[in-house]
N, C-alpha and C positions, 0 to 999 in steps of 0.2 A: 796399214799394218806392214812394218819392217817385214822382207824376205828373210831367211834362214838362209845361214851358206853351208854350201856343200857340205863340211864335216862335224855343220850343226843336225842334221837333218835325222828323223826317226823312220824307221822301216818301214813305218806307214807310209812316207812318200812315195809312188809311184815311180817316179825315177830311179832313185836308191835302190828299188825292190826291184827294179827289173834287169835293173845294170849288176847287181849283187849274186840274181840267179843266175848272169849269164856264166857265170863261175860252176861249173857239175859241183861241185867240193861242197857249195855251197847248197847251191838247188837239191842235192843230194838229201841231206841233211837238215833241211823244210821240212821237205817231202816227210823224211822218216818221224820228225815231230809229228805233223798233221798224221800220217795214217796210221803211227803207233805201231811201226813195225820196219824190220829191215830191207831193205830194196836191193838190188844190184843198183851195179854203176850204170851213171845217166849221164847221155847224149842233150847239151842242150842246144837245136835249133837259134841260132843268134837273131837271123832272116826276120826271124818272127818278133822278135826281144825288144824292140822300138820301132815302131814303124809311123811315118808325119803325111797324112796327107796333104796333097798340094792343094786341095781348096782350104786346108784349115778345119775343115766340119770335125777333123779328132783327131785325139793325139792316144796312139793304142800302145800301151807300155803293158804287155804281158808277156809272158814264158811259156813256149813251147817244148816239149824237151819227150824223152823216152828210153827206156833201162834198158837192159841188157838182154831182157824176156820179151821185148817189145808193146810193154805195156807205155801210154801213151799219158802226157802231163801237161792242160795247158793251166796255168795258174796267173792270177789277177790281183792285186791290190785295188780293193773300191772304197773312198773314201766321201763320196756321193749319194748318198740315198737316191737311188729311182727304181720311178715303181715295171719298167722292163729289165730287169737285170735276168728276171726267169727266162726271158725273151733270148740276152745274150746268150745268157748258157746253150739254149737249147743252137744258136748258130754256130759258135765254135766249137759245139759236139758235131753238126754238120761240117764245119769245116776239117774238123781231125780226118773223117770219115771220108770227103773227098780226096782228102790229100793222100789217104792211104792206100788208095789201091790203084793199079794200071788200070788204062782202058784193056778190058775183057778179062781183067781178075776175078776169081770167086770171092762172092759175100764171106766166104768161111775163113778168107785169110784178113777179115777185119778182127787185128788184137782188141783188148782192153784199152779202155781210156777213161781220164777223170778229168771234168771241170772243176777248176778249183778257186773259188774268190776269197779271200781276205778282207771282211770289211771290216769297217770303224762303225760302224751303226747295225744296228738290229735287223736283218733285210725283209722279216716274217714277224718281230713283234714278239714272238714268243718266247723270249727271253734265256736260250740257249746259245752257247756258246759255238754249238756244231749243230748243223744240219745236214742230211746225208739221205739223197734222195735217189731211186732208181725205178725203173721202168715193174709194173707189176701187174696184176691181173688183179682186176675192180671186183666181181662176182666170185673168186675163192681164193683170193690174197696169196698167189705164191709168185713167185719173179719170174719177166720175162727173159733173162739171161741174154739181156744181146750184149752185155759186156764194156755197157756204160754207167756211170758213175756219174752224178753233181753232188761239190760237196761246197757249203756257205758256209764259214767261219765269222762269228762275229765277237768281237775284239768287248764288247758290253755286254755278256754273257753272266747269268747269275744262279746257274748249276755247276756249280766245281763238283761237285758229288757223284755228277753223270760222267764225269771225263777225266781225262789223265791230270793228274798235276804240271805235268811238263807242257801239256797244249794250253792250260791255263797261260800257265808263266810264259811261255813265248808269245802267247797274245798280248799280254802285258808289256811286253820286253816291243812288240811292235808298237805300242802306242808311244813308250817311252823307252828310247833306246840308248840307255846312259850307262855306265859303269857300275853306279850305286845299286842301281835296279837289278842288273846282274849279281853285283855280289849279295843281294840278298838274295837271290831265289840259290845260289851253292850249287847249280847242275850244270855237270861238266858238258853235255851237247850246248847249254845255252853259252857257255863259255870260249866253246870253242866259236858257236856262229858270231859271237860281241865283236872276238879276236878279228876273225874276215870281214867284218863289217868296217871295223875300225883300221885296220888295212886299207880298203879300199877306197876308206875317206881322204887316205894321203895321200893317193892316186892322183899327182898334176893332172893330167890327162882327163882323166872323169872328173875334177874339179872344171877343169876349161871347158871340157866340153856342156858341164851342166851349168855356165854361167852364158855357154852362147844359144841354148836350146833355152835359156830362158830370157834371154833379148828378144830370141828369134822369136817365142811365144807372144810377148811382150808387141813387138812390132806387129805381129798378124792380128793380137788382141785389139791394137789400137786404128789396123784397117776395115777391121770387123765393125767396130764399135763407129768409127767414120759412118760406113756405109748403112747402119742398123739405127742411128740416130733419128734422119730422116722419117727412118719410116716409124720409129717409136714414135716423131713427134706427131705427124702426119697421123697415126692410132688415138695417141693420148687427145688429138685436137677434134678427130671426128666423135671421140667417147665423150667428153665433152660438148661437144654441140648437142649431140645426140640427149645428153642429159639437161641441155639447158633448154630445146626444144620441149621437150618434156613437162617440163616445168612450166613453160611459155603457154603451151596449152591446156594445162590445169590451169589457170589463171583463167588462162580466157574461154573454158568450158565453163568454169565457174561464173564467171561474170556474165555469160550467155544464159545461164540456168539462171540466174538468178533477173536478168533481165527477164525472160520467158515466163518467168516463176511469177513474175510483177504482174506484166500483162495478164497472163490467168488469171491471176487473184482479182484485177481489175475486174475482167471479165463477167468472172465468178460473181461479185458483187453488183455489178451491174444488172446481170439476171437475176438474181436474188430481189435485191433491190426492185423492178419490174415486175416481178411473181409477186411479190409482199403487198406493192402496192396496187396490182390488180384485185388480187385476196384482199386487200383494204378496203378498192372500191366496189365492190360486189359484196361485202357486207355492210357499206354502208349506204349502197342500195336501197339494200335487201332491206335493213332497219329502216330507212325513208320509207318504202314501200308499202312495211305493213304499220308502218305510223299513221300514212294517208289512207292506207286502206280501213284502216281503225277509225278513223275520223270522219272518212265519206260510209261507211258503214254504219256508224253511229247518226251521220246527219243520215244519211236513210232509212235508217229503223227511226229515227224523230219523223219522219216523212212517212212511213209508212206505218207509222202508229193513228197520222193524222188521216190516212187513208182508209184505215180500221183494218191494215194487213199486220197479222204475227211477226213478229220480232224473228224468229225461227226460219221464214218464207222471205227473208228479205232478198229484193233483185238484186241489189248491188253487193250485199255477200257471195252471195253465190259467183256471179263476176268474178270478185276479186277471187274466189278461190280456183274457178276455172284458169286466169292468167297464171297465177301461180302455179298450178300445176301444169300451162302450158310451157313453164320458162317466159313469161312477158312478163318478167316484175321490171323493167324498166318502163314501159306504160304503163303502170299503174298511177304515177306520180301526174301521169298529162289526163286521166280521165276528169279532175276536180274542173279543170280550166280550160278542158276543149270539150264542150257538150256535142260535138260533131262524132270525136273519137269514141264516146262513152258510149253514145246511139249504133257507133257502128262495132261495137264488142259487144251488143245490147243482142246484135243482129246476127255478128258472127257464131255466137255460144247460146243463140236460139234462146233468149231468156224476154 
């Protein structure tokens, strides 16, 4: 995106707004927009008006300045949404505050002061044009009167009903700082600030000097950006490992579950399998068992019918029921074929 030159520039710019207050004339007649009411004449601090630090970490373009009553002004153009801005205020109310007294002055000779931002965005969301906050007592709502002020102007505000028509239209007037836009709003303050504004833009001087302050930004932008690369890529390369690892061992947790998963299941079947067919052969035992015992039962009640013994009294029932009930149904099947074995269960179960 093309830069704007110097005499293109809208009040919202930072520069423009800070080089413009440095002018009382001007800052004067801000001031009396925003607080809607007349001031005495204002002393404005330059010192303070652009200030570059030498690492680069900021470039502070704001107005220091204070009336004739010793009421105290520091004012800001934010065209940055961040979410410490309540943070700065609450510092350069510290800094008024340091500045304002000698070592071993009294608290009671700290005047009034106000923070004052201009932004291009909503800084609270609530969709006001002004916000206008001061110190107060939580438990019965009255003010602590220590004679500070923050006030948050935002340029995207959608209560004109709450506020003056004129702080409307110079918010307007700073987002778009053209002729047209003035001649429509018809108010002689907005008129006169277009005038100063437009002045200043033909200023050689603040022309040259706002094209070397934006070399010079330019150049520390692109030492920054040198030195910050490295380490972006050195970030972006470790977030990337870090997620390709990741991924690496979802894979291979998976493949490891799924290996483990196998063996089990082998396992699993394996013992099943071995259980099934022990339960197999122990009831087809158990079925051999009393098939023979059925059969040597039957050839010994044929035997001991020939003996002239009851069917009912037979020896070798009785046997087979005692084995059975001792858990030997696997000798049952060897009584037929070993007359040894039978004589001695004959002997064992006293029959």
């Amino acid at each position: 995106m093309a830069k704007k030159k110097f005499q293109d520039l809208d009040l919202k710019n930072a520069f423009l707004f800070a080089v413009a207050l440095k002018d009382p004339e001007t800052c004067k007649l801000i001031l009396e927009i925003i607080l809607g009411r007349s001031i005495p004449e204002v002393k404005v601090y330059t010192e303070h008006t652009i200030m570059l630090n030498s690492d680069f970490r900021s470039v502070r373009l704001d107005v220091y300045a204070s009336d004739a009553v010793q009421v105290t002004y520091d004012l800001e153009m934010q065209n940055d949404s961040e979410k410490i801005l309540a943070k700065r205020s609450r510092f350069y109310q510290a800094e008024i505050d340091v500045g304002a007294l000698e070592p071993g002055s009294d608290f009671s000779e700290l005047k009034p002061s106000y923070v004052i931002f201009i932004c291009t965005f909503d800084p609270f969301g609530q969709g006001l044009y002004c916000y206008t906050f001061e110190e107060r007592c939580l438990e019965r709502d009255f003010p602590l009167e220590d004679g500070t002020r923050k006030i948050f102007l935002n340029t995207k505000g959608k209560n004109p009903e709450e506020v003056s028509g004129l702080l409307v239209n110079f918010l307007q007037y700073v987002e778009n700082s053209t002729d047209a836009v003035v001649e429509e709003f018809q108010n002689n303050k907005l008129d006169k600030l277009h005038r100063r504004i437009c002045t200043l833009k033909k200023s050689r001087e603040w022309r040259g000097y706002f094209m070397t302050l934006g070399e010079y930004l330019d150049e520390e932008a692109a030492k920054m950006a040198a030195e910050q690369i490295p380490k972006l890529v050195e970030k972006q390369a470790k977030k990337l490992a870090q997620e390709l690892a990741q991924e690496l061992a979802k894979e291979q947790a998976q493949e490891l579950a799924q290996e483990l998963a196998k063996e089990q299941a082998q396992e699993l079947a394996q013992e099943l399998a071995k259980k099934q067919a022990q339960e197999l052969a122990q009831k087809l035992a158990k079925e051999q068992a009393q098939e023979l015992a059925k059969k040597l039962v039957e050839e010994d009640l044929k035997e001991g019918e020939k003996a002239g013994f009851q069917q009912g009294q037979s020896r070798m029932l009785r046997l087979i029921i005692q084995m059975q009930q001792s858990g030997e149904n696997d000798l049952i099947p060897e009584l037929e074929k070993n007359q040894a074995l039978l004589e001695q269960m004959y002997q064992k179960y006293d029959l």
